[in-house]
N, C-alpha and C positions, 0 to 999 in steps of 0.2 A: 390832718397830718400829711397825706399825697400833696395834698399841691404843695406844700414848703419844699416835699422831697423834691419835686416834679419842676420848682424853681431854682434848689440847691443846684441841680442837673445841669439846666441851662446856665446857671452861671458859670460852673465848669471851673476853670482857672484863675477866672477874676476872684472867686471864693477863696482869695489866702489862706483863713481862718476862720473856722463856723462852730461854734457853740449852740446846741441845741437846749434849751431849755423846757421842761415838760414837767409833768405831775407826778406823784408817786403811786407806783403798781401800774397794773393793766399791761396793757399788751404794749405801747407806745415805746417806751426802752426798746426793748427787742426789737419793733422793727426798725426805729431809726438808727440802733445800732449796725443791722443788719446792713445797713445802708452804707456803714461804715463813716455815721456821722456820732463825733465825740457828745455824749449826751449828760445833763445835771438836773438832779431831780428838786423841785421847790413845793413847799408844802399849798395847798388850795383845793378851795371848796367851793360847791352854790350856796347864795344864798338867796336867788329869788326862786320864788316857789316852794322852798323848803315847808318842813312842819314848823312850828314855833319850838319840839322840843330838841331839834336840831340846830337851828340858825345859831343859838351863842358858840356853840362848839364848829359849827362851820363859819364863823365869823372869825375865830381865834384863829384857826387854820390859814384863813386869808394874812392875818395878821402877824403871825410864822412868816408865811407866804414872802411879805414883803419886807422881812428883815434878812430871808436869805438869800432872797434877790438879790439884793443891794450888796452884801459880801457877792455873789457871783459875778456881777457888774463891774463890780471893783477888780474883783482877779482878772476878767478877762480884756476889757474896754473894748466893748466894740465899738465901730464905727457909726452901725446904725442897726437899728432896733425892727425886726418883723414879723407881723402878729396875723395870725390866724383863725382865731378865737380860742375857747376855752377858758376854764377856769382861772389857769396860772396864766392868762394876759393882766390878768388885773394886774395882782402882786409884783411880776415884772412891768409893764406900762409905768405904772406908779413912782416905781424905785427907779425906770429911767426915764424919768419924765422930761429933763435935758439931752436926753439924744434924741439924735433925728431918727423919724420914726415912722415904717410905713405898713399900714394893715392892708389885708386881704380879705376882702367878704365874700365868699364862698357861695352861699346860699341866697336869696334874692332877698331877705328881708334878713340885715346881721340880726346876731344875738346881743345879748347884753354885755357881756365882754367887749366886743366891740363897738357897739354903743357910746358904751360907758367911756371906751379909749380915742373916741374921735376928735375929742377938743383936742387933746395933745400929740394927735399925728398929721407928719406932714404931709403925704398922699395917701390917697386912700383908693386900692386898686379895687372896680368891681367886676361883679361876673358876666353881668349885661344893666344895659343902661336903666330897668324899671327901678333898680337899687338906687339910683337916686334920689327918689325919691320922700327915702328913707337919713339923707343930710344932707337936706336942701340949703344949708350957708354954707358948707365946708368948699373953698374953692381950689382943695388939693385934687377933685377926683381926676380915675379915668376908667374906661371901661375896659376889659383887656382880655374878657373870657375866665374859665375857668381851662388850669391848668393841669395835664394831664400828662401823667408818667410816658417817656421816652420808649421802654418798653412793650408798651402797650401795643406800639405800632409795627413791630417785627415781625407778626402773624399775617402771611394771607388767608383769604378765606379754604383755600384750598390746603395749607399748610394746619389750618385751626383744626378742621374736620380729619386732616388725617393723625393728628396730635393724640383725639379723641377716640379714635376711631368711629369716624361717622359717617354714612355713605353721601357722596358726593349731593346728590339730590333730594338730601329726607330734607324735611321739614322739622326744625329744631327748634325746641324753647329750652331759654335759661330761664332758670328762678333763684334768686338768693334773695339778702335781708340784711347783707353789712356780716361787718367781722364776726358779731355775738348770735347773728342770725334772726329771723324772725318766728315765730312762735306759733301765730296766725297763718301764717303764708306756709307755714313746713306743715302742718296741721290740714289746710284745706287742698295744699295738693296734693301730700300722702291719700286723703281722701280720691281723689279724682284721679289718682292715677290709673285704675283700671279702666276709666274712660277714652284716657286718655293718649296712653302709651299705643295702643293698638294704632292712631295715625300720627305719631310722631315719636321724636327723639327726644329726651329731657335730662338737660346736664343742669342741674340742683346745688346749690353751695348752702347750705345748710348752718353754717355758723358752728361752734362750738357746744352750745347748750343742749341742743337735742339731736348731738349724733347718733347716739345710741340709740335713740330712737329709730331715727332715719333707718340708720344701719337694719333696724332689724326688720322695719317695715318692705325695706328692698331684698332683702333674704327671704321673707316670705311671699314675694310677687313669684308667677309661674315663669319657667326658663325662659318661655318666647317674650316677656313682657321687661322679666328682670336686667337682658342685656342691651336694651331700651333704654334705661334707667341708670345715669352716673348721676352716684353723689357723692361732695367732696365736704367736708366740715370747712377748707376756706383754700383760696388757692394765689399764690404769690406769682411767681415768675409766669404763667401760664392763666391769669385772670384775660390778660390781651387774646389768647386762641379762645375763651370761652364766652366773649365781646362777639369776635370777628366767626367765630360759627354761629351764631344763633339765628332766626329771621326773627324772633320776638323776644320781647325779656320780659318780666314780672317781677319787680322788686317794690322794695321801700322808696323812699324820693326825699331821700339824701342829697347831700349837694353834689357829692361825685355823679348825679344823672345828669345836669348841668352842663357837664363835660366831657365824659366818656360816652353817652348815647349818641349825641350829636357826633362823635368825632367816628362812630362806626355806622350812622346813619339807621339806628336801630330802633324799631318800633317799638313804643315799651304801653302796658301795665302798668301803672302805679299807683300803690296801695301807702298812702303816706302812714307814717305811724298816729296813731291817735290818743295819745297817752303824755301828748308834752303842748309847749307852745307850735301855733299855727307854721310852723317853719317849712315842714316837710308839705305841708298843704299847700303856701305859695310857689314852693319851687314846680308842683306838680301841674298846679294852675297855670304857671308859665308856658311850659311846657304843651298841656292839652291844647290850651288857647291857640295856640300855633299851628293845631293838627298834628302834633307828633307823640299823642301819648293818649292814651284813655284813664281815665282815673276807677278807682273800683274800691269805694269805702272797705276799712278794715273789718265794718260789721255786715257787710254783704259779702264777707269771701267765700264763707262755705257754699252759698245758694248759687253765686253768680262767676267763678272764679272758671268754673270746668266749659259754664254755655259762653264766655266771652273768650275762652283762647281758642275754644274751635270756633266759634266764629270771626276772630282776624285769623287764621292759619287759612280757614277756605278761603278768604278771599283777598285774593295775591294784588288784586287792585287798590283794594283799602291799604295792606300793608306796605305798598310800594309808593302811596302818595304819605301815608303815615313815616316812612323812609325820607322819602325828598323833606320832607318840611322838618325833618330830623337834623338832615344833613345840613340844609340852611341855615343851623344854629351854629353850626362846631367853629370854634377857634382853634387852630392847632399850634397857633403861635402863641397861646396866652402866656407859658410857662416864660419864653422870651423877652415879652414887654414887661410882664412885673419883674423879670430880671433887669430889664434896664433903667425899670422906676427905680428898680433899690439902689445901685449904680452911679443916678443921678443923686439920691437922696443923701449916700455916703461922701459925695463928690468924688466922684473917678468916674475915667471916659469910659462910655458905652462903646462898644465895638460896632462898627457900622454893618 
């Protein structure tokens, strides 16, 4: 959902008319509305991986899906069609399978959604070049980065910490898990927190599910340890100051680390989820392979979660080459070039 926002952005003006189309419920409305992009919701579902007693009724869903596409398509004409994955690419893809059409693969290995929609798109933007891999005849690619939110870069470091209230020279870890949060990761560092608060600072985004949790586990830490410890259930306009403060992060390996670690040169942790397809595991692999990330299975976080942040926090050496080889991923222009791909793909001049 960020990068579409993060290229709405970049197109700026050339965007006449933007139609957002998404799934129904979740948080996705809200934000995009937030955004203040007009949004329609279409019905869709998975169906790989499902149970067998699901798939008919998530198969009908799709098939909803694509008949109210096709009324949306019809009201609104766009000029050209762009897909990011999810569920509701199929049913839309499908129903504009005569417009011109350009996907974005996010994460280093797409999903099936896009997959699935590659015969029928014209370009197909990736994150970095190992995704090629992955549609070795399609001869629309281009590589162009992953795209990241505009605001993100309004924080200096000095402005993040004073945002936060953080002294100028502590040593700070971020930890989050995505929107919903992680389970594991809120779990093994509530754990470790008395370890670990005594030599550092820990701003926590905890997701939604187990605020309550958090919340109470931070009310019961002692005064000198508790104001050591910010946690936020998720945080919007102010995600960029808690990037540009940290010297280490610890999250999931989502495709957003693709893009935003790199673009603050930030040494990350990551703990891919282990509960789906390998996705979060190559993006993480990417990543390590390069020196800029340590990976830390989700079933060694309790034992190993507390001795591997103090040891990249002691040593400023590992973290500052774990830094550079971070830095040397970031695109900051991605959100740009897939704006000029779509641009091209509509037919209208790209701004030079």
């Amino acid at each position: 959902m960020y990068p579409a926002l993060s290229v709405l952005q970049a197109l700026g003006d050339k965007a006449e008319a933007v139609l957002w189309v998404g799934g129904q419920g979740g948080m996705e409305a809200d934000l995009v509305q937030r955004a203040g992009v007009p949004f329609r919701a279409v019905p869709a579902a998975g169906v790989h991986g499902v149970g067998v007693r699901r798939l008919p009724g998530n198969a009908w869903q799709l098939w909803r899906g694509y008949w109210e596409a096709r009324r949306v398509l019809r009201d609104f004409r766009p000029d050209v069609l762009f897909f990011t994955g999810g569920y509701v690419a199929v049913p839309v893809g499908l129903a504009g399978r005569r417009i011109p059409t350009v996907l974005y693969v996010p994460d280093i290995e797409p999903g099936l959604a896009l997959k699935s929609l590659a015969r029928l798109a014209d370009r197909i933007a990736l994150t970095a070049s190992d995704a090629k891999a992955f549609f070795p005849h399609h001869r629309g690619l281009v590589v162009t980065g992953y795209p990241v939110r505009a605001d993100l870069l309004r924080w200096s470091r000095q402005e993040a910490r004073e945002h936060f209230g953080l002294p100028a020279d502590a040593p700070v870890l971020l930890v989050f898990g995505g929107s919903k949060g992680a389970r594991s990761i809120n779990r093994a560092l509530l754990a470790g927190l008395p370890a670990l608060l005594p030599q550092m600072h820990i701003l926590h985004l905890t997701g939604r599910l187990d605020w309550e949790e958090v919340a109470a586990a931070r009310q019961a830490l002692p005064a000198g340890l508790r104001e050591r410890y910010q946690a936020f259930p998720y945080l919007h306009e102010a995600m960029g100051a808690a990037l540009a403060a940290a010297d280490l992060v610890v999250s999931r390996a989502g495709a957003s680390v693709l893009g935003e670690f790199p673009l603050f040169g930030l040494p990350a942790v990551l703990v891919p989820y282990p509960y789906a397809w390998r996705y979060q595991q190559v993006n993480a692999a990417y990543l390590a392979d390069r020196g800029a990330a340590r990976i830390l299975p989700d079933e060694h976080l309790a034992g190993q979660l507390v001795p591997l942040v103090q040891e990249l926090m002691a040593d400023e050496a590992a973290r500052a080459q774990m830094a550079a080889a971070m830095r040397a991923l970031a695109r900051p222009d991605a959100a740009r070039r897939i704006a000029a791909v779509l641009l091209e793909t509509a037919g209208e001049e790209v701004p030079q």
